[in-house]
SETOR-802645 format. One line per 5 residues: number of its first residue (from 1); their letters; for each residue x, y, z of C-alpha. Coordinates in Angstrom, 2 decimals, decimal comma. Example, Ala and Ser with C-alpha at 12.3 -4.5 7.8 and 13.67 -1.06 7.14 Angstrom:
2
1) AS) 12,30 -4,50 7,80; 13,67 -1,06 7,14
REM end
This chain:
138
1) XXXXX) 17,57 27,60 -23,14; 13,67 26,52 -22,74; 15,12 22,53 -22,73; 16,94 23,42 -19,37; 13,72 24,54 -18,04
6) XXXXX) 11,79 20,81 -18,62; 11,87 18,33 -16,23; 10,77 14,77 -16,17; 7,71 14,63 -13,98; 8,38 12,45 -10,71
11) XXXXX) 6,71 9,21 -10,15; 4,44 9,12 -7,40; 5,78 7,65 -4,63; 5,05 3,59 -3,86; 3,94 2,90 -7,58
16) XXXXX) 5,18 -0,69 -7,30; 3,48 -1,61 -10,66; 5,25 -2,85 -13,92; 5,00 -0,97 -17,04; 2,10 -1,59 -18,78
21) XXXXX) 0,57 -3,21 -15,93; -3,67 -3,04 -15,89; -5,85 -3,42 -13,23; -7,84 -6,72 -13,99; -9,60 -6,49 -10,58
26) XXXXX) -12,69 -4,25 -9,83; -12,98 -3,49 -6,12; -16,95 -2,33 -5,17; -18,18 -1,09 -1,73; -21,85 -2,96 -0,58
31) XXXXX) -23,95 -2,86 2,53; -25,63 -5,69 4,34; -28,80 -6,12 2,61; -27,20 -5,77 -0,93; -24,26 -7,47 -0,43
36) XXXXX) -26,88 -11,00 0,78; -29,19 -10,82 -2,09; -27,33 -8,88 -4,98; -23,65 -9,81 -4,63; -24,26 -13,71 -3,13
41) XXXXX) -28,28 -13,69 -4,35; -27,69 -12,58 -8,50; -24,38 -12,58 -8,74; -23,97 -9,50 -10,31; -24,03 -6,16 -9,30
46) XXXXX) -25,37 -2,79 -10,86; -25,18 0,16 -11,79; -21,49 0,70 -11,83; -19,40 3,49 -13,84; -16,78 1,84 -15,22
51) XXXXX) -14,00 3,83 -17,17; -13,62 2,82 -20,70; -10,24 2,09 -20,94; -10,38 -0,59 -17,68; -13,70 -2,09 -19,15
56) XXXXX) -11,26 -5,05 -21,51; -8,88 -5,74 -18,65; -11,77 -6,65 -16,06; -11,09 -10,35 -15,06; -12,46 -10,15 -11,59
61) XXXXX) -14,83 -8,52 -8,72; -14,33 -8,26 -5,42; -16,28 -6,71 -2,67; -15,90 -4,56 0,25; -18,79 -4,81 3,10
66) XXXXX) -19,35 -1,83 5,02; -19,91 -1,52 8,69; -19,90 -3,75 10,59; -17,91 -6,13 8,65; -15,25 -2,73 7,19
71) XXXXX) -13,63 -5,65 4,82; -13,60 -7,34 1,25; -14,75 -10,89 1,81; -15,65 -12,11 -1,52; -14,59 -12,21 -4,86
76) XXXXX) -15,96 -13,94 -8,44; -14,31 -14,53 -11,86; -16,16 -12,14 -14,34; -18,58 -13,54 -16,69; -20,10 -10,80 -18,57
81) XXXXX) -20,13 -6,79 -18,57; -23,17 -5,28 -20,60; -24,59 -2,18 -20,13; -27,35 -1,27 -17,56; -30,50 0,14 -18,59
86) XXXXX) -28,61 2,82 -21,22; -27,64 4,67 -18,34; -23,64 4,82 -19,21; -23,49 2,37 -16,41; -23,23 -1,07 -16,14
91) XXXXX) -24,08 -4,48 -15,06; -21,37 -6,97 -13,85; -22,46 -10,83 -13,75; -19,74 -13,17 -12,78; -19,56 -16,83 -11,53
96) XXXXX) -19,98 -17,77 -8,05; -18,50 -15,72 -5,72; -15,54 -17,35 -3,79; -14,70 -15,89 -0,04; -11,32 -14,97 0,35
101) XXXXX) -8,84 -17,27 2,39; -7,94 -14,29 4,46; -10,44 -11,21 5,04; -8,91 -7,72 3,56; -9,20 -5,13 7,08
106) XXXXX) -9,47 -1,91 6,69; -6,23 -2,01 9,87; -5,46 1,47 11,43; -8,12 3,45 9,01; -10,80 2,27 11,10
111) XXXXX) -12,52 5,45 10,83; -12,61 5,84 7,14; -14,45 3,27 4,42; -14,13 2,83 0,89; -16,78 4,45 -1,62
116) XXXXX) -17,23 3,94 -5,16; -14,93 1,12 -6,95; -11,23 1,01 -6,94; -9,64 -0,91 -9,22; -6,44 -3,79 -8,36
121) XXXXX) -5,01 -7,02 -9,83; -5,86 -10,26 -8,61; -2,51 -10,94 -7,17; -2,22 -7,95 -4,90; -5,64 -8,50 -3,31
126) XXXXX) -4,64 -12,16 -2,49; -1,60 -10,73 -0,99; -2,72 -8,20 0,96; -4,15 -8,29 4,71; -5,10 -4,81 4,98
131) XXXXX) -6,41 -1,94 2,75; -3,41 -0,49 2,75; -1,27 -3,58 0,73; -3,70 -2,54 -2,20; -2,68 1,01 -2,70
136) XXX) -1,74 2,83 -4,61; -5,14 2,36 -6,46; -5,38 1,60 -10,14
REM end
């Protein structure tokens, strides 16, 4: 009688990705100043919270510039993640960042931006030609 109650819980609408799947792309959101001399100057870029169980898949960064440019431009293989300072954050230092072929819009969500990371693969942000092509997130 309680069996006939259960039901399976529905998948989310759009998930597109394959079982077992793992984001091996980390997305982060930088302004002007430290997008020139962190991102392009050090590549590497801190203090980040990073979930534990995404920390062994990270292959790459990418990076979204805020207003004016509302896109992600660049992205860089990752070299290292070690922690920052013994905050519970950390550092990211990667090889030299590459711009993308096409520029990733932020397309009819003009008026919104994206905060904090989001996490992707590789292949969908090469794909992709709008903000949108990378949801849902990771």
């Amino acid at each position: 009688m309680f069996a006939n109650k259960l039901r399976a819980s529905p998948q989310p609408p759009n998930v597109e990705r394959a079982a077992g799947e793992l984001p091996d792309t980390i997305i982060v959101s930088a302004k002007e100043e430290s997008f020139d001399s962190v991102f392009l100057g050090e590549w590497c870029w801190y203090p980040i919270r990073i979930g534990s169980e995404k920390l062994a898949s990270l292959k790459w960064i990418a990076v979204y510039q805020t207003a004016p440019v509302s896109a992600i431009t660049h992205f860089a293989k990752i070299d290292q993640i070690v922690d920052y300072k013994d905050t519970g954050r950390y550092k990211i230092v990667f090889e030299e960042p590459e711009e993308l072929d096409n520029q990733i819009v932020l397309g009819d969500h003009r008026g919104k931006t994206l905060q904090g990371q989001r996490y992707t693969t590789l292949e969908k942000l090469k794909a992709a030609k709008q903000i949108e092509d990378l949801k849902p997130w990771q």
